[in-house]
C-alpha positions as CSV (number, residue, x, y, z in Angstrom):
1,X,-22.4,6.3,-35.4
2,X,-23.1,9.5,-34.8
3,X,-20.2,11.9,-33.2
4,X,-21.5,15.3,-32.8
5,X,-23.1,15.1,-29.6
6,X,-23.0,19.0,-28.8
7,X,-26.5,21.2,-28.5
8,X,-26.5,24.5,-29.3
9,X,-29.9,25.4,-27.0
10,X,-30.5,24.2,-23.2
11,X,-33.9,23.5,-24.5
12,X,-32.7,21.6,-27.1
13,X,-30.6,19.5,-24.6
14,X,-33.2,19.2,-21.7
15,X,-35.8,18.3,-24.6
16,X,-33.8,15.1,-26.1
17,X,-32.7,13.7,-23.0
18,X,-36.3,13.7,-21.7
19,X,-37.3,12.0,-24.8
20,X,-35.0,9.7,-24.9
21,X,-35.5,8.7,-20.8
22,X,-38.9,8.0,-22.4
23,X,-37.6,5.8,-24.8
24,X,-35.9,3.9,-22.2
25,X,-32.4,5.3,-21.7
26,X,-33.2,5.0,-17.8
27,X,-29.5,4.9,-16.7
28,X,-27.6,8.5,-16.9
29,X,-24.1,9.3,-15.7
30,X,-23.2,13.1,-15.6
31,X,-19.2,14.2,-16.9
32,X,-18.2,17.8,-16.6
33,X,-15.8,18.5,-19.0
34,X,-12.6,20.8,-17.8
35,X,-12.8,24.5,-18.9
36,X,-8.9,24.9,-19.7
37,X,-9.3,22.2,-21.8
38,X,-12.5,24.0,-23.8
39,X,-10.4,23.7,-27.2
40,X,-10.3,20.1,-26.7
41,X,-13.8,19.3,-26.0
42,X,-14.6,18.0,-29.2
43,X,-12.2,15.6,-29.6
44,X,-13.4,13.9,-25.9
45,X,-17.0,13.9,-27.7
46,X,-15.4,12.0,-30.0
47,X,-13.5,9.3,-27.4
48,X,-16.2,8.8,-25.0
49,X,-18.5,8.1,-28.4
50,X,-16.3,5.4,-29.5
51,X,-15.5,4.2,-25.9
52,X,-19.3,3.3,-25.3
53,X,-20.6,3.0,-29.1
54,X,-22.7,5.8,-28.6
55,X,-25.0,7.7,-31.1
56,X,-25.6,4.0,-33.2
57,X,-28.1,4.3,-36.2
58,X,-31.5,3.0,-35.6
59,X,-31.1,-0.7,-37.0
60,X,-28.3,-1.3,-35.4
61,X,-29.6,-0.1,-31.8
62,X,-32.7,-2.7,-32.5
63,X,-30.6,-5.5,-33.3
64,X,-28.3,-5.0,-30.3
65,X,-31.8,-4.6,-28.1
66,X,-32.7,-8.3,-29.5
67,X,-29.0,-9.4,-28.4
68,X,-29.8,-8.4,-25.1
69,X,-27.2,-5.2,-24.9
70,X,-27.7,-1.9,-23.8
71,X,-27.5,0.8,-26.2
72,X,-25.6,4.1,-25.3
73,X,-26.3,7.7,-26.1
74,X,-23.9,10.6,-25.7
75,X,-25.0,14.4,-25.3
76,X,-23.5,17.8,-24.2
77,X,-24.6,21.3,-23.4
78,X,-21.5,23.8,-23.2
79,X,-19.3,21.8,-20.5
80,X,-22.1,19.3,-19.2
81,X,-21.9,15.8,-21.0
82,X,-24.8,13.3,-20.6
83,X,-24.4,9.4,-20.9
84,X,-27.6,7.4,-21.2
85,X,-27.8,3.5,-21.5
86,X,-31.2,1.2,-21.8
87,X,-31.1,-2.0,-19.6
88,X,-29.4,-5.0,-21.1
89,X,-25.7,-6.0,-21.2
90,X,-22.7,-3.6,-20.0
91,X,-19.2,-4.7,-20.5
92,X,-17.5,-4.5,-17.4
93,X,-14.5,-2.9,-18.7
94,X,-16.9,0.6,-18.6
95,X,-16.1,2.4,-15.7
96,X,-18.3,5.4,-15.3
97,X,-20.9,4.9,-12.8
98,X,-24.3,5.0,-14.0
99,X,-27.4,5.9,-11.7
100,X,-31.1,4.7,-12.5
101,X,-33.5,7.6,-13.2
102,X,-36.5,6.0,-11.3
103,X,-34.5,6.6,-7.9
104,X,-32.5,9.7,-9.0
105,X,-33.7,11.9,-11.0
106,X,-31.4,13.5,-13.1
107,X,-30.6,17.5,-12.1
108,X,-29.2,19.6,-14.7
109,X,-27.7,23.2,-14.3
110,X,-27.6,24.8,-17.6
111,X,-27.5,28.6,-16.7
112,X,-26.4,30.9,-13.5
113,X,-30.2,30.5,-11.9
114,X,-31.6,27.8,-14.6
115,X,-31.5,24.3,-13.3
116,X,-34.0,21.4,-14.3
117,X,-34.9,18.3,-12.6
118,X,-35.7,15.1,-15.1
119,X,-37.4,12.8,-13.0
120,X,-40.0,9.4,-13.9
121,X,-43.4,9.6,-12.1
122,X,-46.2,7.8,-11.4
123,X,-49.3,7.7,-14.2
124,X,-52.0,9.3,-13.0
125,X,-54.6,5.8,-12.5
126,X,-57.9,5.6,-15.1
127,X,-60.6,4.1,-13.7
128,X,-62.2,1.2,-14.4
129,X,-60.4,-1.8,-16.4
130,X,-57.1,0.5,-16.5
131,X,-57.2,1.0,-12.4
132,X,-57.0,-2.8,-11.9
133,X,-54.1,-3.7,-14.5
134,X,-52.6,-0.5,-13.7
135,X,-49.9,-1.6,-10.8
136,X,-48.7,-4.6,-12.7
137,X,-48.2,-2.2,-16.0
138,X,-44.9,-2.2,-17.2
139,X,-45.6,1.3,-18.5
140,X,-46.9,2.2,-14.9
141,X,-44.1,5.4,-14.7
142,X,-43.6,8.5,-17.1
143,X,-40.5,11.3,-17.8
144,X,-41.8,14.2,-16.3
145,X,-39.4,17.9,-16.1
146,X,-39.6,20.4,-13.8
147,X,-37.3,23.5,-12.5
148,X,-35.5,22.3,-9.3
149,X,-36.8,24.0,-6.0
150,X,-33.4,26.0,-5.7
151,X,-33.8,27.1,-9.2
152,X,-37.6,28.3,-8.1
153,X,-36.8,29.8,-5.5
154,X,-34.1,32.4,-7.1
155,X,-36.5,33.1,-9.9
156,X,-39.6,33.9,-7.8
157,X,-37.3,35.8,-5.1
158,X,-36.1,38.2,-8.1
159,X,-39.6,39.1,-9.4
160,X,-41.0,39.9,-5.7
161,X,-38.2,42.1,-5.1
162,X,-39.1,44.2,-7.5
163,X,-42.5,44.8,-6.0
164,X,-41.6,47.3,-3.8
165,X,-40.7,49.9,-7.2
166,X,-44.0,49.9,-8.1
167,X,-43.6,49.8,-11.4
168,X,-45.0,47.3,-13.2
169,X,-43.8,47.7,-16.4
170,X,-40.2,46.3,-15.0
171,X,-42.4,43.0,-12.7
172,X,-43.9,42.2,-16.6
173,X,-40.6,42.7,-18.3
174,X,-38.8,40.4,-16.5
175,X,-41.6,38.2,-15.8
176,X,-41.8,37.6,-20.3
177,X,-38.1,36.4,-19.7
178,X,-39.3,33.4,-17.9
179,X,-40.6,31.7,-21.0
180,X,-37.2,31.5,-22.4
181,X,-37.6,28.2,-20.2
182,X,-38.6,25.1,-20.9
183,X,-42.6,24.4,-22.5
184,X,-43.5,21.9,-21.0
185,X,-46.8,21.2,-18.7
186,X,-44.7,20.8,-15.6
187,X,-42.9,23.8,-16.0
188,X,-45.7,25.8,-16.7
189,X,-47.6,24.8,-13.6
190,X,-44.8,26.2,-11.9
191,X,-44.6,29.5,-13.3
192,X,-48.7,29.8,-12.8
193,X,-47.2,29.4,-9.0
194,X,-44.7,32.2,-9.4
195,X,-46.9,34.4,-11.2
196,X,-49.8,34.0,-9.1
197,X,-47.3,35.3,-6.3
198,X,-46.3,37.9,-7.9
199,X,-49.6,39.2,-8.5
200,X,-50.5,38.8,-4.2
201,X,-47.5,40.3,-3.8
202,X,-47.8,43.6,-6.5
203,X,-51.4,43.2,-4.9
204,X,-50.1,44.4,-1.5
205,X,-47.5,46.7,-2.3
206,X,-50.5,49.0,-4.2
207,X,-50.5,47.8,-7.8
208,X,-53.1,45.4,-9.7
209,X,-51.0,43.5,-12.0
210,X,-54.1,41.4,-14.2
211,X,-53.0,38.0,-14.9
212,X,-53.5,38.4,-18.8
213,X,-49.7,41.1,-18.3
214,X,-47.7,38.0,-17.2
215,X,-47.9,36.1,-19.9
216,X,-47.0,32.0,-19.9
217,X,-46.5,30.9,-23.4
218,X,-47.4,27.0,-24.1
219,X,-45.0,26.4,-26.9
220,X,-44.0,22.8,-26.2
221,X,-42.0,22.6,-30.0
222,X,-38.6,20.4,-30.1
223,X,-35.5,22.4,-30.5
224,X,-32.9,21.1,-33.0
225,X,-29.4,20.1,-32.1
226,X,-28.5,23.0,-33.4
227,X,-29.3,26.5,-34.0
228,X,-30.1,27.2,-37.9
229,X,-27.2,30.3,-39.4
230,X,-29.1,33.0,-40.8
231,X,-27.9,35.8,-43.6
């Protein structure tokens, strides 16, 4: 059993509970720790852990699959604190509630303006022998993450105001600080969407801002758990 259930990175903590939504964890249930009680954080790691018999090691997670119980995972991000549970068995004595990812996705803040939506999709259909087994496919949905609408909104509204300067060394500047977020193909779509906006909108206030200046990087590499000390 593992305890330490703490990320260091946002990326790191969107990143794992993506994968393991993909691994099966479908049911989530969201716990905001209290800040005067920061100093004591660790320690209610450490009960809801043992409460649920979260964090197991992997043979004993696959023998209580084959006994038909749900396995439990534990996570937190500064304050935010993630439960995750597979189908199968839960004792009734848990009380959290638990909601299933296929009909709400699961919306994470994990900044002032940063906010992510995990969310289970429909596979796009192959044709041929793939289209006709493809609604009665058990693996008919996947995890997909995005930046929540409200979170879009702020970040596009900030980099059109600054249109109007006419400077574009300060539109590209702040523009590079979007791929701090996540890496993923989702995400990226979505800046293509802000950054072609940005460009219409330089575009009419008199500068020509080439796309090759607002750069998207595609690193899609897993952050660790935590951050590695240096010196």
């Amino acid at each position: 059993m593992d305890k330490d259930v703490e990320f260091d990175t946002a990326k790191g903590f969107i990143q794992r509970i993506a994968l393991l939504v993909q691994r099966g964890y479908y049911f989530y249930c969201i716990t905001k720790y209290p800040a005067a009680k920061q100093d004591k954080w660790k320690k209610i790691d450490n009960k809801l852990v043992e409460k649920y018999s979260a964090n197991l090691l992997k043979y004993v997670t696959i023998y209580r699959k084959k006994k038909g119980l749900a396995n439990f995972q534990a996570l937190r991000y500064r304050d935010t604190c993630v439960l995750l549970h597979t189908p199968g068995i839960v004792p009734e004595t848990y009380d959290d509630k638990f909601l299933d990812i296929h009909t709400n996705p699961l919306t994470l803040k994990v900044g002032d303006i940063v906010e992510y939506q995990i969310r289970m999709i429909e596979k796009p259909c192959k044709k041929g022998k793939d289209q006709k087994n493809h609604t009665k496919s058990p693996q008919k949905y996947q995890v997909d993450t995005i930046l929540t609408n409200r979170c879009l909104r702020t970040l596009k509204g900030d980099l059109l105001a600054l249109c109007p300067t006419r400077i574009p060394a300060i539109i590209v500047s702040k523009f590079a600080k979007l791929n701090r977020l996540l890496g993923c193909r989702s995400v990226r779509i979505q800046m293509y969407q802000i950054r072609d906006e940005v460009i219409a909108e330089a575009k009419k206030c008199g500068m020509n801002i080439p796309k090759n200046k607002l750069y998207i990087s595609a690193e899609t590499k897993f952050q660790p758990q935590h951050k590695k000390e240096t010196g």
